[in-house]
C-alpha positions in Angstrom: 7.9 -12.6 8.5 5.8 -15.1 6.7 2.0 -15.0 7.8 0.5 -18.0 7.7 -3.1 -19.3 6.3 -5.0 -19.2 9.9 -4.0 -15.1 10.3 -0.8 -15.4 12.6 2.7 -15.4 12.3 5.1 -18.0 13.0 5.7 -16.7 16.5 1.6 -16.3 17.1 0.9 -13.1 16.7 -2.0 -11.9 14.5 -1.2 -10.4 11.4 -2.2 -7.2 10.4 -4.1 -7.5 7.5 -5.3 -11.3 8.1 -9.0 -12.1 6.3 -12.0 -13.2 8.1 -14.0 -16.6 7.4 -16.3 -15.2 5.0 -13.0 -14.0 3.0 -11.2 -17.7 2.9 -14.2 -18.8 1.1 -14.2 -16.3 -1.8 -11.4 -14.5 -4.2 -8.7 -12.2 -3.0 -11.1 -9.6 -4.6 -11.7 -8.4 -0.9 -8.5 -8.2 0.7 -7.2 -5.1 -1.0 -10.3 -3.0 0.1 -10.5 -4.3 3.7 -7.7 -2.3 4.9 -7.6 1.8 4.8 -3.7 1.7 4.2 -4.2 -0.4 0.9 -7.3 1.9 -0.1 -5.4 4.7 0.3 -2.3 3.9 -1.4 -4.2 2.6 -4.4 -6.4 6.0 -4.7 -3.3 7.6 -5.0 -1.7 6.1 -7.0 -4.6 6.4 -9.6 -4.5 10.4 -8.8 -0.6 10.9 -9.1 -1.2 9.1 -12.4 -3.7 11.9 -13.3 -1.6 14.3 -11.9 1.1 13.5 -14.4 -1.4 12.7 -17.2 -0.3 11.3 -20.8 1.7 7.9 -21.1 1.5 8.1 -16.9 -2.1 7.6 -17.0 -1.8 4.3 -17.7 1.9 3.4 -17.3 1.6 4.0 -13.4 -1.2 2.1 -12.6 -0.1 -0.9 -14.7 3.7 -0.9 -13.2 2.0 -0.6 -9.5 0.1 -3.9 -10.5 3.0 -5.8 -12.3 5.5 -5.4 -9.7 2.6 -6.3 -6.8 2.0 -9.2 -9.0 5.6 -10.4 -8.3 5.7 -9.0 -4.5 3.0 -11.7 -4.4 5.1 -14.5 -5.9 7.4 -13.7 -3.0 5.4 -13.6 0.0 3.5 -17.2 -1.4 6.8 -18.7 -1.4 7.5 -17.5 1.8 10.6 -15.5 0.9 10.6 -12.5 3.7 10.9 -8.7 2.7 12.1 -6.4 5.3 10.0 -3.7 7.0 6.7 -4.8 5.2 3.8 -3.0 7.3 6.5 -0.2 7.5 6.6 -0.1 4.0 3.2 -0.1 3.4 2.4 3.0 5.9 4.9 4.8 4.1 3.5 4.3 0.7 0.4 6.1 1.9 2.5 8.9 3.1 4.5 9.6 0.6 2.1 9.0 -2.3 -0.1 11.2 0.0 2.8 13.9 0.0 3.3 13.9 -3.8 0.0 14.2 -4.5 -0.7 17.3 -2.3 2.4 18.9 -3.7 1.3 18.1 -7.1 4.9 16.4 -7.5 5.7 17.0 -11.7 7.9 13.6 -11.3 9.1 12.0 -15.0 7.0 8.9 -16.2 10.2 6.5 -15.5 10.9 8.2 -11.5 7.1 7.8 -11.0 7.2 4.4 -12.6 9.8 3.3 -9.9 8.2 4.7 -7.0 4.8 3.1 -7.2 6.6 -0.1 -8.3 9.0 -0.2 -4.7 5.7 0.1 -2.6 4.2 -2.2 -4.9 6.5 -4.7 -3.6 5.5 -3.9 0.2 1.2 -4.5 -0.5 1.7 -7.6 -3.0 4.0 -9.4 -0.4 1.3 -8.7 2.1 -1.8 -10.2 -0.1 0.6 -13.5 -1.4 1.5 -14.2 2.5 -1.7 -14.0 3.3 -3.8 -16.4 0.9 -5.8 -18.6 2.8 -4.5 -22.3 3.1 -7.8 -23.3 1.9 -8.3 -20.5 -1.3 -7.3 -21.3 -5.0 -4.2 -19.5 -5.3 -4.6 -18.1 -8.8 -8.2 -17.0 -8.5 -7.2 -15.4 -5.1 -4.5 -13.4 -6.9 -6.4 -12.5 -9.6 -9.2 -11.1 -7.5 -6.8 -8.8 -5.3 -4.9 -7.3 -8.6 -8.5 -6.8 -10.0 -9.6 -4.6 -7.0 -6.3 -3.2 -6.9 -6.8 -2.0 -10.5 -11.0 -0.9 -9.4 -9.3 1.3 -6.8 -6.1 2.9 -9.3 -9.2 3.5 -11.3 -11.5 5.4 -9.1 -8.4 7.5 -8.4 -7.9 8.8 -11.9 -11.6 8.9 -12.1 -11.7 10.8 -9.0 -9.3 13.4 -10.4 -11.2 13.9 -13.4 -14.5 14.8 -12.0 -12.3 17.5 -9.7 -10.9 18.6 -12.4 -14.2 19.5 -14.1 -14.5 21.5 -10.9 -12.6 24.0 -12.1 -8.6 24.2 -12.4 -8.4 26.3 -9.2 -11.1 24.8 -6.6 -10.4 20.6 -8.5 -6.6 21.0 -7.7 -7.8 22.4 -4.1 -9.9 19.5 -3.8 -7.1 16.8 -4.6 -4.2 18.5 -2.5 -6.2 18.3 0.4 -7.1 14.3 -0.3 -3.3 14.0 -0.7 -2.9 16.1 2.7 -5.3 13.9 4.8 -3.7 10.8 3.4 -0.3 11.9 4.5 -1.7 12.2 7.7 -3.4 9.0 7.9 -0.1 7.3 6.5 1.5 9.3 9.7 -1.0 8.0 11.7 -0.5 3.9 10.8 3.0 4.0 11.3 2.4 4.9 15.0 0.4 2.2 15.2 3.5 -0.3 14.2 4.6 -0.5 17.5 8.3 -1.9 16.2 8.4 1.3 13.7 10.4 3.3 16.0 12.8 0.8 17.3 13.4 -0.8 14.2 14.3 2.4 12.4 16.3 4.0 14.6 17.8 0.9 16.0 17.1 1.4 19.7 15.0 -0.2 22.4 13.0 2.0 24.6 11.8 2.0 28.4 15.4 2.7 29.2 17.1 5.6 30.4 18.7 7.5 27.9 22.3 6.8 28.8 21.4 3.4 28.8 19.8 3.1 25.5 20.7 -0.4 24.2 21.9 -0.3 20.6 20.9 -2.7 18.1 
């Protein structure tokens, strides 16, 4: 659903990730760091890229921002992509996940991950430019901080490497760990995550669980 310039949807409800005041009057350099599920995902995306190391170092990070450049385009136009907060949780846990397990994946399977939850946060920052914001600056200050936070990640993950191969890699599993759990955490809070996954409505007896 398309979330307009004064923070709500069409049917009134606040969105999630809807900018303040102060924020309509500036670039969309702030948007990307003023929710924990964006931070999060962006870290680790900068760390998986570190993780893999070589042509991934800068391969990853530059596909996350080109496709969120074009997730963007949709959510400005107002074209609706399915399961969007969803999405976005789920990037953090499951960028979370590989980087805890360390995940070997090939450039080109690592390329496509970060580019499908790319989608998910650039839909979010195009549907929600302010009505009263220069749409191009606005865009080009969110993909700047989203390229900031890719690289403290990899920035991150070289100073814990210096920490030795043993205790760095402890360090950085354990970031990936409590990211996982923090993705877990935000998709409780979707309160339509449940139902609209497993296609059910609840407060119903069991045996009379209405089927979507």
């Amino acid at each position: 659903m398309h979330c307009r310039g004064n923070g709500r949807y069409a049917n009134g409800c606040p969105c999630p990730h809807r900018g303040g005041r102060h924020e309509r009057r500036v670039s969309g350099f702030g948007h990307p760091i003023s929710g924990l599920d964006h931070i999060l995902a962006m870290l680790m995306v900068g760390i998986f890229a570190w993780q893999l190391g070589g042509r991934a170092l800068w391969l990853v990070p530059t596909t996350f921002v080109g496709v969120m450049a074009a997730g963007s385009m949709l959510g400005i136009a107002g074209i609706g992509v399915p399961f969007v907060e969803t999405g976005i949780a789920l990037s953090v846990v499951v960028l979370g996940a590989i980087v805890a397990f360390d995940v070997k994946a090939p450039v080109a399977v690592a390329m496509g991950v970060v580019g499908l939850f790319a989608i998910f946060h650039g839909h979010t920052h195009g549907a929600e430019i302010p009505e009263d914001a220069g749409g191009v600056a606005y865009a080009a200050g969110f993909l700047f901080a989203t390229a900031i936070l890719h690289l403290t990640g990899i920035s991150a993950g070289f100073l814990t490497g210096k920490a030795g191969q043993r205790h760095g890699s402890v360090v950085v599993r354990l970031a990936g760990s409590l990211t996982t759990a923090a993705g877990a955490a935000l998709l409780v809070g979707i309160s339509d995550f449940p139902r609209a996954m497993l296609g059910f409505s609840f407060g119903q007896p069991f045996d009379k669980l209405h089927f979507a």
